[in-house]
BATIZA-245938 format. One record per residue (C-alpha): x, y, z; residue in one letter. Coordinates in steps of 0.05 Angstrom, whole numbers, plus 5000, padded with zeros to 4 digits. Layout:
! BATIZA-245938
@c1 X, c2 Y, c3 Z, aa A
...
This chain:
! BATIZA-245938
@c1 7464, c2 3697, c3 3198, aa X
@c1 7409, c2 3739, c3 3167, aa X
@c1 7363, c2 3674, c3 3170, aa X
@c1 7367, c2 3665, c3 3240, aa X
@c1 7375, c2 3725, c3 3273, aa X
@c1 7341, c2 3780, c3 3293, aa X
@c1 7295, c2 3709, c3 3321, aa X
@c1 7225, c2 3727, c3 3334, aa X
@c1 7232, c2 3797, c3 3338, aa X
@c1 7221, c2 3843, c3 3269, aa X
@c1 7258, c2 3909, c3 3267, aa X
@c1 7226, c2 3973, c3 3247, aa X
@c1 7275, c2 4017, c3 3203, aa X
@c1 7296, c2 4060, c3 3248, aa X
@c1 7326, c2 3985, c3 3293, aa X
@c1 7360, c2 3968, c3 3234, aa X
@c1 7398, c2 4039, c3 3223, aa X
@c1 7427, c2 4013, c3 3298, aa X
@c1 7450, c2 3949, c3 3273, aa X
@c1 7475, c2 3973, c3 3212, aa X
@c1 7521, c2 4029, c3 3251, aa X
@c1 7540, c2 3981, c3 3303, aa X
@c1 7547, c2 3920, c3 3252, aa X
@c1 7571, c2 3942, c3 3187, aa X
@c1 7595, c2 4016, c3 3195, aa X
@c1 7649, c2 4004, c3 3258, aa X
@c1 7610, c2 4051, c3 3309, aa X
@c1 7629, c2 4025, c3 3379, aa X
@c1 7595, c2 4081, c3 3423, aa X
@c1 7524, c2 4085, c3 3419, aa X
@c1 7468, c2 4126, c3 3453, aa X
@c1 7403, c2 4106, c3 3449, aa X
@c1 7348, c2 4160, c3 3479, aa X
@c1 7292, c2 4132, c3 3468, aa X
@c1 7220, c2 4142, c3 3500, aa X
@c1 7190, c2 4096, c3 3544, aa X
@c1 7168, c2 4027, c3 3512, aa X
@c1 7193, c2 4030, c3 3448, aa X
@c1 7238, c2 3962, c3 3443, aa X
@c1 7294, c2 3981, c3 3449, aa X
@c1 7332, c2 3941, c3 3505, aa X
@c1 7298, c2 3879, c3 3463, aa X
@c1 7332, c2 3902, c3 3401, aa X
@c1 7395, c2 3921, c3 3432, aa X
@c1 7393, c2 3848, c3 3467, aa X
@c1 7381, c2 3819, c3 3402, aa X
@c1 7436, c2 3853, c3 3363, aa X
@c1 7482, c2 3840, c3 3416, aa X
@c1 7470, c2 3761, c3 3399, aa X
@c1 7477, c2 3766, c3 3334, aa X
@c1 7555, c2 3801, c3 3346, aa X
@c1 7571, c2 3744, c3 3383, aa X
@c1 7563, c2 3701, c3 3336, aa X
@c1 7613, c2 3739, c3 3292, aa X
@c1 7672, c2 3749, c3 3336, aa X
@c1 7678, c2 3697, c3 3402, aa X
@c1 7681, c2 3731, c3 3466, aa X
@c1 7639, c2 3752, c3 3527, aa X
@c1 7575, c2 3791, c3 3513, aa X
@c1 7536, c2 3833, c3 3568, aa X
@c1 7474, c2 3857, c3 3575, aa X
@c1 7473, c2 3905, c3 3640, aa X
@c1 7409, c2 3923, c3 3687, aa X
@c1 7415, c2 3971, c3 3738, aa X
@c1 7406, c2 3908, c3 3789, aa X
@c1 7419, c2 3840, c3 3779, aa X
@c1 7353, c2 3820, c3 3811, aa X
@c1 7326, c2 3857, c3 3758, aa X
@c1 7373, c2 3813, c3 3712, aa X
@c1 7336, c2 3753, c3 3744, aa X
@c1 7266, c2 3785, c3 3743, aa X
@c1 7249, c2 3824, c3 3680, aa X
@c1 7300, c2 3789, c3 3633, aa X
@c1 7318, c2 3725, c3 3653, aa X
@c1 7253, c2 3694, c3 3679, aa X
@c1 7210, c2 3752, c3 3647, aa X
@c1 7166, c2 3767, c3 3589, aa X
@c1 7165, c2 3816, c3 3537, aa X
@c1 7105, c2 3846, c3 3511, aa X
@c1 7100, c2 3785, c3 3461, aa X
@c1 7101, c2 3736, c3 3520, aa X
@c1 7165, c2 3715, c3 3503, aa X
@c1 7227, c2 3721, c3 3552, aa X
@c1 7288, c2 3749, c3 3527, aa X
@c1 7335, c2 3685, c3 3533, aa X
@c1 7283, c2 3655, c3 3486, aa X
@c1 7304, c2 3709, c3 3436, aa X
@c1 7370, c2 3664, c3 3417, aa X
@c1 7343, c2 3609, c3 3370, aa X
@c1 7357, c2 3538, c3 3401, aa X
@c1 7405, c2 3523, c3 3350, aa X
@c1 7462, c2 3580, c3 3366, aa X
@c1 7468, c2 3554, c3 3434, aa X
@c1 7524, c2 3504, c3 3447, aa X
@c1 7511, c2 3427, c3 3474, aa X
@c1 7532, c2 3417, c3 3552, aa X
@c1 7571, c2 3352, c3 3565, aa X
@c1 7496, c2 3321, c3 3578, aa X
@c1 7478, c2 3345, c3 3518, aa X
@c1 7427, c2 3395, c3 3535, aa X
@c1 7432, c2 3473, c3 3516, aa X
@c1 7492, c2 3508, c3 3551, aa X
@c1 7450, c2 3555, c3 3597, aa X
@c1 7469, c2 3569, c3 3669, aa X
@c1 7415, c2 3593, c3 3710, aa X
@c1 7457, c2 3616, c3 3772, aa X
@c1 7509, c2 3663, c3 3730, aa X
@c1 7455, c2 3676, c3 3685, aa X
@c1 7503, c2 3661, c3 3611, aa X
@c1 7491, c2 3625, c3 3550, aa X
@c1 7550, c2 3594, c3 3519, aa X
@c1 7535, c2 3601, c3 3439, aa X
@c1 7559, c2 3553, c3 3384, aa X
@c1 7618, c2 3603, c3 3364, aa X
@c1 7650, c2 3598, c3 3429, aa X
@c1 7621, c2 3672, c3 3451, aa X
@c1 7585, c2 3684, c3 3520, aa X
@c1 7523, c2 3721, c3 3528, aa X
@c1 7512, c2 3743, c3 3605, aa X
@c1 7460, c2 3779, c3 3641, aa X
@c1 7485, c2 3816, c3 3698, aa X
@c1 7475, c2 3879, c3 3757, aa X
@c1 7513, c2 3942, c3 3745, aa X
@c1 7504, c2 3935, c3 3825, aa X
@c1 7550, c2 3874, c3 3829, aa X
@c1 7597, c2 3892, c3 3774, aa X
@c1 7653, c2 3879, c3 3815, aa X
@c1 7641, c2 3812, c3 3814, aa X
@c1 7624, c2 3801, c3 3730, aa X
@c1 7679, c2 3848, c3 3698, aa X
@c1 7733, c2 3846, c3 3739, aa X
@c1 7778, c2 3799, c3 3708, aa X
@c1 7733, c2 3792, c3 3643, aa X
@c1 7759, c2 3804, c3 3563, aa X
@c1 7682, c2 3843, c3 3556, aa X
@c1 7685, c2 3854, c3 3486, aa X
@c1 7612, c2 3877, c3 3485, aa X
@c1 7568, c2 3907, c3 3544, aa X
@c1 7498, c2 3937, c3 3541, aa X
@c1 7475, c2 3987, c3 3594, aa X
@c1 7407, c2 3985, c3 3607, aa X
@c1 7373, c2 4041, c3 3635, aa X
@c1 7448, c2 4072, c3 3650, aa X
@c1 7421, c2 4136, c3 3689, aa X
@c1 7383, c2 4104, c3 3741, aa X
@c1 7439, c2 4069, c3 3777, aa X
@c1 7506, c2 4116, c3 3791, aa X
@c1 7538, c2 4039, c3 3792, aa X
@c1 7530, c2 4032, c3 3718, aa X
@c1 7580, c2 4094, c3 3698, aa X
@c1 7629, c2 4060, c3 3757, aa X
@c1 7615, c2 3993, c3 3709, aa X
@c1 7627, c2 4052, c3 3649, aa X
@c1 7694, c2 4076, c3 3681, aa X
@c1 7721, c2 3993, c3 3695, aa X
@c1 7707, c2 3960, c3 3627, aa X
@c1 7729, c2 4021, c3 3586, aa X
@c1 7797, c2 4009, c3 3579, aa X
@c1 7782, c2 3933, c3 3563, aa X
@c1 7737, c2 3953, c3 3511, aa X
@c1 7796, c2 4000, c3 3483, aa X
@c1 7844, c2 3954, c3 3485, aa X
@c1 7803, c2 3901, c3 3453, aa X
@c1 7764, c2 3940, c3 3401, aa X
@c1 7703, c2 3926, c3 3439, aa X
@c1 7631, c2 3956, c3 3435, aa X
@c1 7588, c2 3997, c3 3483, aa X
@c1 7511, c2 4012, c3 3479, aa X
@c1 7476, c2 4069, c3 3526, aa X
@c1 7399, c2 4051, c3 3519, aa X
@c1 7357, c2 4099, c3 3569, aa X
@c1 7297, c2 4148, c3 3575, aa X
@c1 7330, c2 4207, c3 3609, aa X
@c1 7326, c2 4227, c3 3684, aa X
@c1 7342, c2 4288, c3 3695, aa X
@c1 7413, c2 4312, c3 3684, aa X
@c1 7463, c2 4261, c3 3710, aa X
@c1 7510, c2 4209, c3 3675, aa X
@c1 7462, c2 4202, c3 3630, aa X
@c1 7464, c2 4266, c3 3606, aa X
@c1 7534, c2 4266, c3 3615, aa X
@c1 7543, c2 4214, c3 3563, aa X
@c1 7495, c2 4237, c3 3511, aa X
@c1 7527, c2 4304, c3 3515, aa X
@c1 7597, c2 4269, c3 3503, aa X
@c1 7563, c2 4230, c3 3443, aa X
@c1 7540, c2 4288, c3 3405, aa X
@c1 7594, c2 4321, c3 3412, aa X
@c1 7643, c2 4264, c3 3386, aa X
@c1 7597, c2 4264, c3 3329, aa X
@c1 7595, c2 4344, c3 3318, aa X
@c1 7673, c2 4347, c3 3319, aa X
@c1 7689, c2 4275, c3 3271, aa X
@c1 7627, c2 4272, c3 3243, aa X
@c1 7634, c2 4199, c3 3199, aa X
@c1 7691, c2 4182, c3 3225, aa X
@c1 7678, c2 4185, c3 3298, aa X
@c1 7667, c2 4122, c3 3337, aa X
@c1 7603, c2 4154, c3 3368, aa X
@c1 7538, c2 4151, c3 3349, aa X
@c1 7464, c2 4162, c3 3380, aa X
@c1 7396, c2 4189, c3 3378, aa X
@c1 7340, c2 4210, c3 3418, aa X
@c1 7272, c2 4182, c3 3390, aa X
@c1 7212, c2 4214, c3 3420, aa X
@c1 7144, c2 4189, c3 3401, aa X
@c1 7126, c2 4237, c3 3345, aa X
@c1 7189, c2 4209, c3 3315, aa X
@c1 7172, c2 4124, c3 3317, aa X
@c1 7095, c2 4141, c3 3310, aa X
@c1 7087, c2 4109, c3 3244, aa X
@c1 7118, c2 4050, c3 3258, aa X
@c1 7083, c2 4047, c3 3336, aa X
@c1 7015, c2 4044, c3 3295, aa X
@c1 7036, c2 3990, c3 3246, aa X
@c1 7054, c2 3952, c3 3304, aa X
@c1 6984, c2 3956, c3 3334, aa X
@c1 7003, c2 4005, c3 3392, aa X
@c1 6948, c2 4053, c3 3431, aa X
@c1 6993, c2 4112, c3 3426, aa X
@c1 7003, c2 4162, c3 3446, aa X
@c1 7029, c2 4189, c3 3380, aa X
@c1 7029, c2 4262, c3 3387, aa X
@c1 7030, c2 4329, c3 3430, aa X
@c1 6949, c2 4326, c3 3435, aa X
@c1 6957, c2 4256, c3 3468, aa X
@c1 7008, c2 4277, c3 3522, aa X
@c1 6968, c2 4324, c3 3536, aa X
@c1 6907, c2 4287, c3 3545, aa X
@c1 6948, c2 4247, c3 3601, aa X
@c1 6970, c2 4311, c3 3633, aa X
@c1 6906, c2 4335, c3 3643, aa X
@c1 6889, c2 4260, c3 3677, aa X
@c1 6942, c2 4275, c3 3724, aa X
@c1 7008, c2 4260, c3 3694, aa X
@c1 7061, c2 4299, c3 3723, aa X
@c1 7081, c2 4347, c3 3668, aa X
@c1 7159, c2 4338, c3 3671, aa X
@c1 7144, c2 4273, c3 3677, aa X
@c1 7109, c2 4266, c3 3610, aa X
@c1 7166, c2 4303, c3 3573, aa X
@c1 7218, c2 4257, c3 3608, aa X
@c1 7187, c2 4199, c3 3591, aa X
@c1 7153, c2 4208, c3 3513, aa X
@c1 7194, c2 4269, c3 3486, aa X
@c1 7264, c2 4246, c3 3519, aa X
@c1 7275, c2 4314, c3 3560, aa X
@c1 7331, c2 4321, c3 3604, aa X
@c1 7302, c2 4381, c3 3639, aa X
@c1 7259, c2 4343, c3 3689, aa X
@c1 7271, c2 4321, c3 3765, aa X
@c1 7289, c2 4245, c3 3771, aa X
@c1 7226, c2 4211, c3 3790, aa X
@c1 7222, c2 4208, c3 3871, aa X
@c1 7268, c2 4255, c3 3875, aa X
@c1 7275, c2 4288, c3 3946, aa X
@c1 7311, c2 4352, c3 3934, aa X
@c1 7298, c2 4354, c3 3855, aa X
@c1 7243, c2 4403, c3 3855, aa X
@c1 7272, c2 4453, c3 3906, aa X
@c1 7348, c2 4448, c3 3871, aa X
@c1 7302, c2 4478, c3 3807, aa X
@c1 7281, c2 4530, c3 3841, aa X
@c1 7343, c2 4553, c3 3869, aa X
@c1 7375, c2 4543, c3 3801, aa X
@c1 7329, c2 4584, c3 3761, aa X
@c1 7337, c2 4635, c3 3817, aa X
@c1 7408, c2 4638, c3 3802, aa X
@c1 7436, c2 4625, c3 3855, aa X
@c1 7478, c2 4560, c3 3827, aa X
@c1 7529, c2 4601, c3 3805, aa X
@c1 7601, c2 4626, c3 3819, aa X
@c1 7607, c2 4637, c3 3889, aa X
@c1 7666, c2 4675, c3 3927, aa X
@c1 7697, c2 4667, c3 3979, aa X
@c1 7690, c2 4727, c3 4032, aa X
@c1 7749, c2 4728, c3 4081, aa X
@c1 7714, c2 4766, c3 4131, aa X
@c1 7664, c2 4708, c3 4144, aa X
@c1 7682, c2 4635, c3 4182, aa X
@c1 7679, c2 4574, c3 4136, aa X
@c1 7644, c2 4523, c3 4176, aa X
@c1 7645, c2 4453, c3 4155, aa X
@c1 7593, c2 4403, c3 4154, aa X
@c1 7606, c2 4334, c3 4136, aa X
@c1 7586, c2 4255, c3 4128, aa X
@c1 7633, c2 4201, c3 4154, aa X
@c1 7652, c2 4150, c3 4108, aa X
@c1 7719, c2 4099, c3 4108, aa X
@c1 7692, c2 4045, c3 4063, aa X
@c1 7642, c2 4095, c3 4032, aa X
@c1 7643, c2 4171, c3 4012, aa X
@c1 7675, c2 4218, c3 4058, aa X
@c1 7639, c2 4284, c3 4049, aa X
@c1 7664, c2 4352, c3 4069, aa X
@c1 7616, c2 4419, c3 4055, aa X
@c1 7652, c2 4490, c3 4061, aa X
@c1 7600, c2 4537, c3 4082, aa X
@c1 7603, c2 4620, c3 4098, aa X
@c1 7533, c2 4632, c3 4133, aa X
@c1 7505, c2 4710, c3 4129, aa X
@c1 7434, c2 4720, c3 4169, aa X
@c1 7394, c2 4709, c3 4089, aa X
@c1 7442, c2 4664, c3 4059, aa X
@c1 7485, c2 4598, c3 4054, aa X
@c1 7537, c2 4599, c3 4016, aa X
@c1 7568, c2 4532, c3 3999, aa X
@c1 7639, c2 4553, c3 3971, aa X
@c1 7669, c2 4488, c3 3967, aa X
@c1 7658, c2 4408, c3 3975, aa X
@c1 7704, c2 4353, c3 3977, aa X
@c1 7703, c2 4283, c3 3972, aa X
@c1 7738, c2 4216, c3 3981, aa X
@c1 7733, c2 4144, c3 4003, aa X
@c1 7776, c2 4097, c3 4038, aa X
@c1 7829, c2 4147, c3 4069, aa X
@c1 7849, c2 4149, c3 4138, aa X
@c1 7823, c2 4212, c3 4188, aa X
@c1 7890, c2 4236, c3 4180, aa X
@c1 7885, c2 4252, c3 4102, aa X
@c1 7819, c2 4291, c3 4115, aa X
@c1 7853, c2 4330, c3 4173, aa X
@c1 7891, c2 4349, c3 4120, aa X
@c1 7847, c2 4370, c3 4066, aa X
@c1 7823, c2 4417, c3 4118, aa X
@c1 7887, c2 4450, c3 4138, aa X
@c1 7911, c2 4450, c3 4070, aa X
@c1 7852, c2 4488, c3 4037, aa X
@c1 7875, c2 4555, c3 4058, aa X
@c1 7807, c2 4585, c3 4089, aa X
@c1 7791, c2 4613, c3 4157, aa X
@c1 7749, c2 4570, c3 4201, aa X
@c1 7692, c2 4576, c3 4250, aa X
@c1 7655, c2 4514, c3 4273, aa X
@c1 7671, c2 4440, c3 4240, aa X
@c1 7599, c2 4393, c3 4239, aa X
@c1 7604, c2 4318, c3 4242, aa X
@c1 7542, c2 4270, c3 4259, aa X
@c1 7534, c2 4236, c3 4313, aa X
@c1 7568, c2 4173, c3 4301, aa X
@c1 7631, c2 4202, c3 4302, aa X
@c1 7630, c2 4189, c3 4381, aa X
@c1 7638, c2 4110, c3 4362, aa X
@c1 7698, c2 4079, c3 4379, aa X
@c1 7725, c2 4037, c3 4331, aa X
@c1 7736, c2 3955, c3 4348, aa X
@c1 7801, c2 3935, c3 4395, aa X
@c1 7813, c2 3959, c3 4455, aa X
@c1 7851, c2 4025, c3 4467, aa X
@c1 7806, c2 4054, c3 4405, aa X
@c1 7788, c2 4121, c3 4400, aa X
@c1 7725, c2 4152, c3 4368, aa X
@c1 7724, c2 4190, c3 4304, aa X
@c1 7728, c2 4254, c3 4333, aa X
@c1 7779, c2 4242, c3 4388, aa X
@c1 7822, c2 4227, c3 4333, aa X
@c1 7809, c2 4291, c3 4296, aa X
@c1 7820, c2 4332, c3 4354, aa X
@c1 7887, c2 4305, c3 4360, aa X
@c1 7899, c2 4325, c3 4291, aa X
@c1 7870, c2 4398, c3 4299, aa X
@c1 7802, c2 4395, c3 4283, aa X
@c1 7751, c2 4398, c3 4332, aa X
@c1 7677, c2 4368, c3 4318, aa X
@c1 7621, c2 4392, c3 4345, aa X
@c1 7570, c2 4341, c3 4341, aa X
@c1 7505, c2 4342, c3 4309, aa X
@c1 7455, c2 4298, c3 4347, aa X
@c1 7415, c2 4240, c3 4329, aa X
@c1 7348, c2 4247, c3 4291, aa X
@c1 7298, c2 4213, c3 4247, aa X
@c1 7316, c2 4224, c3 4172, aa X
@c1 7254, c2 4236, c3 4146, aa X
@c1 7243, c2 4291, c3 4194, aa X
@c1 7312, c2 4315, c3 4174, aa X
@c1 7297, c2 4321, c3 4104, aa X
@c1 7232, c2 4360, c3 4112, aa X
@c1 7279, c2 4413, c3 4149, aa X
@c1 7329, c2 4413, c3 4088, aa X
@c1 7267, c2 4427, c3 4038, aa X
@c1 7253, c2 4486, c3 4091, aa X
@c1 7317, c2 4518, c3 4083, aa X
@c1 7335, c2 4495, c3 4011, aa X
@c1 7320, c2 4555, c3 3992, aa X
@c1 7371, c2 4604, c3 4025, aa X
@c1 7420, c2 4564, c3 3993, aa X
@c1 7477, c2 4595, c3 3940, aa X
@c1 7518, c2 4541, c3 3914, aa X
@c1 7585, c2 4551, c3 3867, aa X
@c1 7565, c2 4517, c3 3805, aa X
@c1 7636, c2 4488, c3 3790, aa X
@c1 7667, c2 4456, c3 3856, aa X
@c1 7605, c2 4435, c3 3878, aa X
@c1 7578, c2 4394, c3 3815, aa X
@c1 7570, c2 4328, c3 3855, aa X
@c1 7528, c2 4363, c3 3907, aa X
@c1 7484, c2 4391, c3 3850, aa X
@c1 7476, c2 4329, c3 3817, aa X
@c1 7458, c2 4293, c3 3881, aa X
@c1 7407, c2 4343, c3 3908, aa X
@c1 7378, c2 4324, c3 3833, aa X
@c1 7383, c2 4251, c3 3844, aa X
@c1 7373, c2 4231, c3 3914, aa X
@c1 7310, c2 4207, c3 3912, aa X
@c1 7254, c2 4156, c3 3952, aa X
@c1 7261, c2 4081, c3 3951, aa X
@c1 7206, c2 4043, c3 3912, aa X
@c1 7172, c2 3996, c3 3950, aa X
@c1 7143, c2 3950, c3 3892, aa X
@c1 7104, c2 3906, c3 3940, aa X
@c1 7063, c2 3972, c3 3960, aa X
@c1 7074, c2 3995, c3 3892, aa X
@c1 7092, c2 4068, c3 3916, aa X
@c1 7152, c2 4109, c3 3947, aa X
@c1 7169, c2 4092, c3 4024, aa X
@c1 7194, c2 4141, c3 4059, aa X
@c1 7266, c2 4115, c3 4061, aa X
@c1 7318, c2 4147, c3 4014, aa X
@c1 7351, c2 4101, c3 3968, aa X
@c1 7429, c2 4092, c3 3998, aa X
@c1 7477, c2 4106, c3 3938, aa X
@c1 7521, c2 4159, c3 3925, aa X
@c1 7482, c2 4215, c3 3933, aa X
@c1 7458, c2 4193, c3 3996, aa X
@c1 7529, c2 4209, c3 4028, aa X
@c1 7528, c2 4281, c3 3999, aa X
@c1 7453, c2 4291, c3 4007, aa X
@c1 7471, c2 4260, c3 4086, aa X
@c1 7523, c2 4320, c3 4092, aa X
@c1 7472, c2 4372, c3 4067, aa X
@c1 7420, c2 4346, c3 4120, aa X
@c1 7469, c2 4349, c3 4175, aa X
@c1 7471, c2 4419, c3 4161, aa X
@c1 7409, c2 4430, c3 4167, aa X
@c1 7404, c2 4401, c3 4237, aa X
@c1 7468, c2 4439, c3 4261, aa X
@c1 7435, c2 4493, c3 4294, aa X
@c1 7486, c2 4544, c3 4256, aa X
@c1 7439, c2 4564, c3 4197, aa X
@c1 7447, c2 4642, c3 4193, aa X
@c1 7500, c2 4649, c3 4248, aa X
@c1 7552, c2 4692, c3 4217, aa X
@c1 7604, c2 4689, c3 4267, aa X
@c1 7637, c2 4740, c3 4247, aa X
@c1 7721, c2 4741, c3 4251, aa X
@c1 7736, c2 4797, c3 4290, aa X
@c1 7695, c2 4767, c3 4341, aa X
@c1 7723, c2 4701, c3 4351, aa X
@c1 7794, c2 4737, c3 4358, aa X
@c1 7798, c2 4712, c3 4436, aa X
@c1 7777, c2 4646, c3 4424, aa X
@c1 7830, c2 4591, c3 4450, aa X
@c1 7880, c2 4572, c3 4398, aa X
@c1 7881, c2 4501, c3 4398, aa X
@c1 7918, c2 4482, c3 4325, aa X
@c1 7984, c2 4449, c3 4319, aa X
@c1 7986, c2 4453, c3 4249, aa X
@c1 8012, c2 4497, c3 4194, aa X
@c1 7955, c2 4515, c3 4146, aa X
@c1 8003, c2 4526, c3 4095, aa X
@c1 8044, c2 4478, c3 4087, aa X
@c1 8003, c2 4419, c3 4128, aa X
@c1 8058, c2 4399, c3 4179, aa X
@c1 8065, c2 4401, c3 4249, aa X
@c1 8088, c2 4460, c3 4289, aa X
@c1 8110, c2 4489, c3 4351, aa X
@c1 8052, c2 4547, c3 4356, aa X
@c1 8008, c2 4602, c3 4323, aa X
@c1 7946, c2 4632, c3 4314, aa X
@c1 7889, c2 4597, c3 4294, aa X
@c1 7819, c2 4618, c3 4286, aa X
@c1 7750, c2 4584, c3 4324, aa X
@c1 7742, c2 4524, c3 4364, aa X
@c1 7790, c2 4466, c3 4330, aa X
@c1 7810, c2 4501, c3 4271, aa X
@c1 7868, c2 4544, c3 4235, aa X
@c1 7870, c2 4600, c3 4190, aa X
């Protein structure tokens, strides 16, 4: 084995300590932080091969989109010139029944001589490459970028438990998401079962692999002084430290909300934050059935917004989020929906979105039609009256963090269209806030006492019944 593979490709010290954990010494969870450009999908790629050619089974090597599958690995070059399918020597790979190499270009797999299966895929179109698969080996490439590659994570998991199966997490951070998530989980393994612990990783920044950068020939940089230099040619600061000394710290790149979410986080005011009973919750949420269903819990005072409580779900009737609602326990004032909740759904006799909910207790008022991008810009205006509790609303912490501009790589710059993922639906329910027309209305309890009571529902218990007192327009308390 040793004579054919790694093939082409020389590992520094530091890629062998990889192999040898992953190889020889039984570790099946590894993290690899490592700064930008320093080989280490290549050598991740590479080891993979050489694993399949010790145990048969189906090998996979992940990218955040399988056209990037197609693109950068597939039909792509490395810095060499050479593409990554070239980097399994011709003789590994198995004979079709014409007796050419065993390569199929549409699923993107090599069949190797031991029977095992090496296959590029999308973390976007997982669905359609795990389910059903015996993965005994997957690679996640860039795992932060894409919130589809921990949903990947979550599926093959339990195959790779049952089956004694490998994982390998090879990033540069962005910002404090799944990736973070997972490093975090990785040191601590390692911290708590130290040698024994199936866990291992490392972050590398370039101070660390500068030795071996300039015995490969590379231009740096090598060192503080040279990040510096690139700062002061306009490199984005947080960027620099994301991307050559590993830091978690900064905004994802094109993020929307990520500067203004640090702000209001080293204000404080991402924290624990109570519930006051003498205020109205209003709600302000973003329809989904066969996507997120998002549901913000919001006390306004004439400085502040405080976001108490989020929920969300996906593919659930209305009826189950009528529910949530009655079930939570809190007093309501006014409940926020967008505009397309005045659809009606297909068939005839169908009712829109929010006739159903009235019939179920809640009453939306609707929050009109508008561009996005001008809805955004009024977000980052009132971003920062926001007080958000730290611990039921994570996801809407992380998304303000990650929602970010699509890249348009034919313009080779940031349109002005978000990407649509699962931030989008939170950072969509945040937005439609901000367009309500309720910021700093306080609506205060004791005067909404002789509004019409309209519920039919028991906020305690969720069922039915015959009357009561209910507090706002469509709501119970």
């Amino acid at each position: 084995m040793s004579a054919t593979l790694p093939h082409r490709f020389a590992p520094t010290p530091r890629q062998w300590e990889f192999r040898r954990k992953v190889l020889f010494e039984g570790k099946k969870r590894i993290v690899r932080v490592e700064h930008r450009r320093n080989g280490k999908d290549l050598d991740s790629f590479e080891t993979m091969v050489e694993a399949a050619m010790m145990r048969r089974g189906t090998y996979v090597h992940a990218l955040p989109e399988l056209q990037h599958a197609k693109k950068i690995v597939w039909k792509g070059m490395d810095d060499a010139g050479i593409p990554f399918i070239e980097r399994i020597p011709d003789h590994i790979i198995a004979r079709n029944k014409l007796g050419g190499p065993a390569i199929n270009e549409n699923d993107l797999n090599v069949t190797l001589t031991s029977g095992s299966i090496v296959q590029l895929i999308g973390a976007d179109k997982y669905d359609q490459n795990l389910v059903g698969t015996n993965v005994l080996w997957i690679n996640f490439s860039e795992y932060p970028t894409s919130q589809r590659a921990k949903t990947a994570w979550d599926l093959v998991r339990p195959i790779l438990r049952n089956n004694g199966g490998t994982a390998v997490f090879i990033f540069t951070p962005r910002g404090k998401n799944h990736g973070k998530d997972i490093w975090d989980v990785c040191q601590k393994r390692m911290r708590e079962e130290g040698d024994a612990s199936e866990w291992w990783g490392r972050a590398l920044n370039i101070e660390d692999t500068a030795a071996e950068r300039r015995a490969w020939g590379s231009q740096g940089p090598f060192n503080r002084d040279d990040v510096l230099r690139e700062i002061e040619e306009g490199m984005d600061p947080f960027l620099a430290e994301q991307e050559y000394y590993c830091s978690f710290e900064g905004a994802m790149q094109g993020a929307i909300y990520g500067e203004f979410a640090e702000r209001i986080k080293k204000a404080g005011q991402i924290k624990n934050v109570e519930y006051d009973p003498y205020l109205p919750v209003h709600t302000h949420c973003d329809i989904g059935f066969g996507s997120l269903f998002i549901i913000l819990f919001v006390q306004e005072t004439p400085d502040e917004t405080r976001i108490i409580d989020c929920y969300a779900e996906q593919n659930k009737d209305l009826e189950h989020y009528a529910n949530v609602l009655h079930s939570r326990g809190y007093r309501y004032g006014r409940h926020f929906a967008p505009w397309d909740a005045e659809h009606r759904g297909r068939g005839a006799g169908s009712r829109t979105a929010k006739g159903v909910m009235r019939s179920l207790g809640i009453h939306w008022d609707i929050v009109g039609k508008h561009d996005r991008f001008d809805g955004i810009q009024v977000t980052r205006r009132h971003f920062k009256r926001l007080f958000i509790d730290a611990e039921k609303c994570e996801q809407l912490i992380r998304a303000a963090q990650e929602y970010r501009w699509r890249w348009d790589s034919k313009l080779q710059e940031f349109s002005k269209e978000p990407v649509h993922d699962w931030a989008s639906h939170w950072m969509d329910a945040l937005r439609n806030w901000a367009m309500s027309g309720n910021i700093g209305k306080t609506g205060r309890l004791e005067d909404m006492e002789e509004m019409k009571v309209i519920s039919s529902w028991d906020p305690y218990t969720g069922e039915p019944r015959e009357g009561g007192n209910s507090w706002g327009d469509g709501s119970f308390g």
